[in-house]
MDAnalysis code that builds the backbone (N, CA, C; Angstrom):
import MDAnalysis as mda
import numpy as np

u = mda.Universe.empty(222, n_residues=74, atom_resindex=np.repeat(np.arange(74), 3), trajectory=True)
u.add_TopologyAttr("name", ["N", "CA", "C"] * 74)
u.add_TopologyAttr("resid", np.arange(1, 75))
u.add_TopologyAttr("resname", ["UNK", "UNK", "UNK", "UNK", "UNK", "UNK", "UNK", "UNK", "UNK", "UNK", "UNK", "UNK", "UNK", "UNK", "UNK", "UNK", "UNK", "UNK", "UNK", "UNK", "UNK", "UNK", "UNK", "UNK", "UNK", "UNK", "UNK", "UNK", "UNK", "UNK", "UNK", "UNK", "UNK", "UNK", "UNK", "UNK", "UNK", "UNK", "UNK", "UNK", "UNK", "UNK", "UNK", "UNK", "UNK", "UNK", "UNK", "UNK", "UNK", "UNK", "UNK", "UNK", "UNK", "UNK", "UNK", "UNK", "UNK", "UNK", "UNK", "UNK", "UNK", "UNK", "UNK", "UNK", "UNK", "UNK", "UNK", "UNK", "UNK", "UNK", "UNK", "UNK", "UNK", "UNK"])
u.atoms.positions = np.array([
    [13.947, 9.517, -55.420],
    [12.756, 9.755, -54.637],
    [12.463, 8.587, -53.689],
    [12.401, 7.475, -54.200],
    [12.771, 6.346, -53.214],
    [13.511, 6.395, -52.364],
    [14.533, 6.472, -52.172],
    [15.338, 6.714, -50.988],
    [15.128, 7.419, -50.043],
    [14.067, 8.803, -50.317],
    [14.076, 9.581, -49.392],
    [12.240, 8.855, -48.810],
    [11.915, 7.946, -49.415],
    [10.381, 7.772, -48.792],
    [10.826, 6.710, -47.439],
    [11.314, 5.846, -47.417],
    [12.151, 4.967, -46.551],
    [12.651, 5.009, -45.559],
    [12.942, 6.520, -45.212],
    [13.711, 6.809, -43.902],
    [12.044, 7.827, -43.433],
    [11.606, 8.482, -44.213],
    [10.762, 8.986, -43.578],
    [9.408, 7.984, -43.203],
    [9.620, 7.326, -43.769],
    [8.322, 6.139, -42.975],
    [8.748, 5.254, -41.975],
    [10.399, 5.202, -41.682],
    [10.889, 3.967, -40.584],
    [10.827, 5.679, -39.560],
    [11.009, 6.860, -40.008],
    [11.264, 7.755, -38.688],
    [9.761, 7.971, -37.891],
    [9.036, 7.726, -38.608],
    [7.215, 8.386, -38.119],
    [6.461, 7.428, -37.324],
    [7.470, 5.869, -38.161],
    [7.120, 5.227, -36.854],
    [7.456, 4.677, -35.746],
    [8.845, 5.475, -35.565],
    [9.603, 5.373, -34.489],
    [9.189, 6.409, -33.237],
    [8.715, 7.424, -34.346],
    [8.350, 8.526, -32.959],
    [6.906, 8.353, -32.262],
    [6.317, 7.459, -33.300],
    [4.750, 7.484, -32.390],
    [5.666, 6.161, -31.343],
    [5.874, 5.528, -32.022],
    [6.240, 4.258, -30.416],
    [6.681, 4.921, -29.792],
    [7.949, 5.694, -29.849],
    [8.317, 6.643, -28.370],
    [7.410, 7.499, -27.686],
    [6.405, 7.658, -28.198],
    [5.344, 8.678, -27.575],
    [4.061, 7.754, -27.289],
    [4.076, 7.186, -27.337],
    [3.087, 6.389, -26.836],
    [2.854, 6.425, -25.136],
    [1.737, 6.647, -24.150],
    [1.569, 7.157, -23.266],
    [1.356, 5.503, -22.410],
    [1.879, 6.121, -21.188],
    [2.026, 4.630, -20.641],
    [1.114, 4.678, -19.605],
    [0.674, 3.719, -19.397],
    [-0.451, 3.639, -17.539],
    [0.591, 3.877, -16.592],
    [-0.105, 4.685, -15.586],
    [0.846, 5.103, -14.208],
    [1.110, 3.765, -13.769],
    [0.567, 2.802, -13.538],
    [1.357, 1.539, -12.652],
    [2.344, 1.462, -13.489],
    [2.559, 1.249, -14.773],
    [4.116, 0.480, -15.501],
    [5.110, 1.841, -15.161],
    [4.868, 3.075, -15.686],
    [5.756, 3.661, -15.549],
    [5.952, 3.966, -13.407],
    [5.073, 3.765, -12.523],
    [5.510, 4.235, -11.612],
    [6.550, 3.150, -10.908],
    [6.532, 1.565, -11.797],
    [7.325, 0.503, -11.153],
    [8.602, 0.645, -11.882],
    [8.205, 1.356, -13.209],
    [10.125, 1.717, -13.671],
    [10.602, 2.722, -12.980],
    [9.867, 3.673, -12.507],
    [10.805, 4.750, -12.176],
    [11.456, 4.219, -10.192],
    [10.311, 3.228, -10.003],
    [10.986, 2.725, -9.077],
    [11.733, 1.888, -8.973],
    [11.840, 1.103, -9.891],
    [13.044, -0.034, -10.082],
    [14.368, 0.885, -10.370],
    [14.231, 1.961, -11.103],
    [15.817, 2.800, -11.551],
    [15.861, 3.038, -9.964],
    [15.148, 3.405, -9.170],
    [15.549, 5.255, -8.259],
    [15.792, 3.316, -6.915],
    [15.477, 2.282, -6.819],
    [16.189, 1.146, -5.824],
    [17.402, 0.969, -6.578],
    [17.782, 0.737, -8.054],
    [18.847, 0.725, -8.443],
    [20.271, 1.370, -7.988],
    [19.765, 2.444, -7.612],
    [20.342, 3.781, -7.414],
    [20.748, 3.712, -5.728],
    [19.935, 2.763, -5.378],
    [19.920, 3.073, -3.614],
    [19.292, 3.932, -3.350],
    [18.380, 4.542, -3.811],
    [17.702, 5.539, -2.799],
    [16.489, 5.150, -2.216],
    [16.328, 5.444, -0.829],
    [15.262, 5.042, 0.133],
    [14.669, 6.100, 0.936],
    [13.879, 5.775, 1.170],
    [12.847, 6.749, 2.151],
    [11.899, 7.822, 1.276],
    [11.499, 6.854, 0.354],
    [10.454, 7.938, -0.478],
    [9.088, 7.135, -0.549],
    [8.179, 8.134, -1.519],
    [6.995, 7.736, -1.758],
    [6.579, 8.534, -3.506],
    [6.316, 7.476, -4.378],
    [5.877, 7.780, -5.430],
    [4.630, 7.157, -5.581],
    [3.901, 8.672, -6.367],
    [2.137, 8.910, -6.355],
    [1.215, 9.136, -7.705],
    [0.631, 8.252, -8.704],
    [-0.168, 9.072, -9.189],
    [-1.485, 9.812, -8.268],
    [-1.279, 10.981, -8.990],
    [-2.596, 12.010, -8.587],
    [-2.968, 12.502, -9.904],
    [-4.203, 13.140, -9.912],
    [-4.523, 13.912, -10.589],
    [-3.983, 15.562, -10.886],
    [-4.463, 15.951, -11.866],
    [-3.124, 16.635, -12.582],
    [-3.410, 18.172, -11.570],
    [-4.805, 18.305, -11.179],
    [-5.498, 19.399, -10.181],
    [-4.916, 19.093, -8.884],
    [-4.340, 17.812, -8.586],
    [-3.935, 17.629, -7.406],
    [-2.655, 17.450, -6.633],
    [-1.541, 18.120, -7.325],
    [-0.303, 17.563, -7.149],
    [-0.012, 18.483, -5.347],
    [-0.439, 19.214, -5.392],
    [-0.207, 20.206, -4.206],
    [1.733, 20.355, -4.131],
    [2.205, 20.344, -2.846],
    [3.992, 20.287, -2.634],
    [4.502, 19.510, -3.469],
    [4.122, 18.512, -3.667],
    [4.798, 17.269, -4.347],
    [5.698, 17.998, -5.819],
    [7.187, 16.927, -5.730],
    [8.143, 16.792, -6.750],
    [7.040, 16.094, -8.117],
    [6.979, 16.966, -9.639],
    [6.440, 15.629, -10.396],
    [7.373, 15.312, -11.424],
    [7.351, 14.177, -11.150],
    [8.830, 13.613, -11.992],
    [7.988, 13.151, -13.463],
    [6.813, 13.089, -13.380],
    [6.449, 12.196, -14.994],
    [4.283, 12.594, -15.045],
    [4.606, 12.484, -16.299],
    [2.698, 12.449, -16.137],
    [2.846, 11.028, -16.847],
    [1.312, 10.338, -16.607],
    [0.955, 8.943, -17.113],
    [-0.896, 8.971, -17.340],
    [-1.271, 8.041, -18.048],
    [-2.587, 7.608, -18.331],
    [-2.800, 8.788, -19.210],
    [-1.823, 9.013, -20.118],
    [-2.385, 10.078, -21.301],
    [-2.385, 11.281, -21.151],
    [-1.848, 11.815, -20.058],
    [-1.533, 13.205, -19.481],
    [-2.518, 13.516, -18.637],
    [-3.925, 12.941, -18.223],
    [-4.982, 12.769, -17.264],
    [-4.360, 12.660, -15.912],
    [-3.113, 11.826, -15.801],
    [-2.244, 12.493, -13.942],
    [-1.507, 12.844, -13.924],
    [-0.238, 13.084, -12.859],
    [0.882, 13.085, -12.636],
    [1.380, 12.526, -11.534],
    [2.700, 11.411, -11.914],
    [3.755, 11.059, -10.619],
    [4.504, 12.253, -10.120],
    [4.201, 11.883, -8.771],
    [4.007, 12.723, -7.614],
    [5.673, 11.738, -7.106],
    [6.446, 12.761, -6.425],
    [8.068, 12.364, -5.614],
    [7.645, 13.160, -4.529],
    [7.772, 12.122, -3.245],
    [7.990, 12.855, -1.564],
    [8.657, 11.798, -0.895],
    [9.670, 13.063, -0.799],
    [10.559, 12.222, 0.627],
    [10.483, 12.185, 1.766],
    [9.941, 10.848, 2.322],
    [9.775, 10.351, 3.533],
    [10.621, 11.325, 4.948],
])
């Protein structure tokens, strides 16, 4: 019975850290540090509100699911 309590308490708290909701500035400077990594130029990444995405690509929500990053190419 021990054995099996051990993996289920290192797994429960592995998944809340992965789910943990990030502020739009940190995640909108990673997704821009990968997408310069990459070379790609001539864009614009946006939080908006989640009522407000209109045309826009949304690549991610942030601040707890309250917005979404917004992708438009320049």
């Amino acid at each position: 019975m021990r054995h099996l309590v051990l993996p289920l308490l290192l797994s429960a708290t592995c998944t809340a850290a992965f789910a943990a909701p990030k502020p739009c500035d940190e995640l909108k400077a990673d997704i821009t540090a990968k997408l310069d990594e990459k070379g790609v130029k001539g864009y614009e990444i946006a939080a908006v509100e989640n009522d407000k995405v209109g045309d826009a690509k949304v690549i991610g929500s942030c601040d707890g699911g309250t917005k979404k990053l917004t992708y438009v190419r320049k």
